[in-house]
N, C-alpha and C positions, 0 to 999 in steps of 0.2 A: 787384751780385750778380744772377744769372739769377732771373728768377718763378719758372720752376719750380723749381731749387732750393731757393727759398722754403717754395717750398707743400710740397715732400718734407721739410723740417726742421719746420713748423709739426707734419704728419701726423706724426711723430717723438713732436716733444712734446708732442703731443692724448694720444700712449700714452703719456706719461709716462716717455721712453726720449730715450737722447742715442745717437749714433754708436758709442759708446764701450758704453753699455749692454746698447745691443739685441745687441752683439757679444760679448757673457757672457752674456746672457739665453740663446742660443742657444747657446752654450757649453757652458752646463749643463744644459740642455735634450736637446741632438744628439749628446751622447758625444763623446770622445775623437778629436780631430782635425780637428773643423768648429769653427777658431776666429773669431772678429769676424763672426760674423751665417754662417754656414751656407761652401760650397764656394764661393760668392764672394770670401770672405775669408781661405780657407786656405791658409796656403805650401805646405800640403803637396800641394797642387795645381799645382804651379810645375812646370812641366818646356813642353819643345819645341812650337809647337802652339797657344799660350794666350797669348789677348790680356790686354792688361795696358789696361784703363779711366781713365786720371789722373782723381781724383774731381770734382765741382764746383770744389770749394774749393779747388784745388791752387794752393800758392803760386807754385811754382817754375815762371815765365813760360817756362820750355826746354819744359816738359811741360804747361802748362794747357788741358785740352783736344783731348790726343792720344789715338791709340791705339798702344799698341806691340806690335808681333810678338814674342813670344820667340823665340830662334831655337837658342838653348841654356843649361843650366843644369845646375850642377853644385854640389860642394862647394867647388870652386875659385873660381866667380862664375857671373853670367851677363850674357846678352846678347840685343838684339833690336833692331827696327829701327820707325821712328815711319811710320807705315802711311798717317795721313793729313795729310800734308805738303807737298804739292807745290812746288818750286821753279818756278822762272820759269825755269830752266836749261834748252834744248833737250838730248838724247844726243847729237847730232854735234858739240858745242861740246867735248866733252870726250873723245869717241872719235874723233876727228879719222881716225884711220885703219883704221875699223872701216864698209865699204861700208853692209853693213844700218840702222847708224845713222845714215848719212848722210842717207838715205831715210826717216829714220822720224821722226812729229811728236810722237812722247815726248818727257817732260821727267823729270830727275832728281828724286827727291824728298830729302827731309831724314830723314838716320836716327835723325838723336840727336848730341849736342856731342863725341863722342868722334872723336877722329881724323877730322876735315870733309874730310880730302884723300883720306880711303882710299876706295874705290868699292866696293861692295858687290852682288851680285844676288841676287832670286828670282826662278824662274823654274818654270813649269809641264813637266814632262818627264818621261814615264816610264824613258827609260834617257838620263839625264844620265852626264856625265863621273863617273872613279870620286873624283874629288877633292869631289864635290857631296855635301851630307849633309843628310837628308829632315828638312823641319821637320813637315808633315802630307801626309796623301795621297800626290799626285802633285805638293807644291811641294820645293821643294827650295834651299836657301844657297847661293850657287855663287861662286867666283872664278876660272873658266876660261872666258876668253871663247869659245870653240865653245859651250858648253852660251848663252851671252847671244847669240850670233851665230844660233842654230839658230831662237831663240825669234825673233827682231829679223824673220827672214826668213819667220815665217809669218802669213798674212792676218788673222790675230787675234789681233796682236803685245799690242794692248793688254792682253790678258788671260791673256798665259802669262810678259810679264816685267814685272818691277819693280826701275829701279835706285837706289840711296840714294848718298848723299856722308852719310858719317859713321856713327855707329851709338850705341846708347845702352851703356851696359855699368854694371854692379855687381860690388864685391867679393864674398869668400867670406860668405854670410849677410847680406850688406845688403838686397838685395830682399828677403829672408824679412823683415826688422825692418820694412820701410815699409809691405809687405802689413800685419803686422800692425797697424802703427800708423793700417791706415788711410787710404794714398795711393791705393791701390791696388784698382781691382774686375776682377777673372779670369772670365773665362768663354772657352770650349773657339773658339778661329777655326776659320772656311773659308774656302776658297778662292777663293771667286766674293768675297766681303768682303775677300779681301788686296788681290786687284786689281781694284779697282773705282778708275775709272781716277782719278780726284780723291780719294776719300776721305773729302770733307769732311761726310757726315752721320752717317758712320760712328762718331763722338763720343757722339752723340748717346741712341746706344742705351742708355748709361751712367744714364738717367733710366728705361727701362723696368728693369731691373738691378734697380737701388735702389728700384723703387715695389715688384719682387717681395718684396725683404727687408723693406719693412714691411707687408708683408701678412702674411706670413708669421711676424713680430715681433707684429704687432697680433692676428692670428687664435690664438698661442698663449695670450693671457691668459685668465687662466679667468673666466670672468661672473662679473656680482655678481647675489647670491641678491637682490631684490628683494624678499622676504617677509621676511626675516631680519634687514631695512635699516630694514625699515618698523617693524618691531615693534622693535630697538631705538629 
């Protein structure tokens, strides 16, 4: 298990709080709608836009240590794409007939075990094709290759596209049940972080995340009266 996951479960239990507690402590503390430790942990925070943290502990080897894009979410399910993944895959190996990739030294990344063969894009564009649909800003989902060919062709391809093979997806209400149980830490993405061209520290942040929620777990305990301790 990582040190510092360690050391953030010891800080936990110094306050006398488990994962599970400090996420009702604040509960009932932060009113109606900040459930398991504050906006971290709220489904009600789930929508387009919002990265998805897999926590330390996560069992499931598909996601230990990812981050994932939402890229949409509804009552129907949702879906999004594993951000820092990188395949060994070149884009020309797989666009064979797409010039701009032929030229280009990207590699595909891993979206998630859902359909590994479907190809998937983001891409930075203020007027994408009408078939693209905005996840934040100026990024946008796309499956029209012009909107991935426009992006391939300009000088700073690395940072307007990103392609995935596969994509993660949740039934109706499953992602709502994980957040709360727990798998899951949200907080609001950008843009310059989707496409940062590897990914791989991007994980990482998930410890700064979790050290805010026991500060903020530990800072609401009320002191002890130390005259009132003594004298009993």
């Amino acid at each position: 298990m990582n040190l510092r996951w360690l050391a953030f479960l010891a800080a936990l239990l110094g306050a006398g709080l488990t994962l599970a507690s400090a996420g009702s402590t604040l509960e009932g503390s932060g009113g109606a709608g900040q459930a398991r430790g504050g906006p971290e942990r709220d489904p009600k925070k789930l929508r387009p836009g919002v990265f998805l943290y897999a926590v330390p502990e996560m069992g499931d080897p598909n996601f230990a240590e990812t981050v994932v894009l939402l890229v949409s979410h509804d009552k129907a399910g949702a879906m999004g794409f594993v951000v820092n993944r990188p395949t060994r895959v070149p884009l020309r190996e797989l666009l064979k007939s797409t010039p701009e990739a032929e030229k280009s030294e990207l590699r595909f990344h891993w979206g998630g075990p859902v359909q590994p063969e479907a190809v998937h894009a983001l891409v930075r564009n203020n007027w994408p094709s009408q078939s693209a649909r905005r996840v934040l800003g100026d990024v946008y989902v796309t499956g029209d290759m012009a909107d991935v060919r426009e992006a391939l062709g300009r000088p700073d391809a690395s940072t307007k596209v990103k392609l995935f093979t596969g994509y993660t997806g949740w039934g109706g209400g499953q992602l709502e049940i994980e957040v709360r149980a727990g798998a899951w830490i949200l907080e609001p993405a950008d843009a310059r972080s989707v496409f940062a061209p590897d990914g791989l520290d991007l994980w990482e942040r998930v410890y700064e995340i979790l050290e805010r929620l026991v500060a903020r777990v530990t800072g609401m305990r009320e002191p002890i009266d130390e005259s009132s301790a003594v004298e009993a």
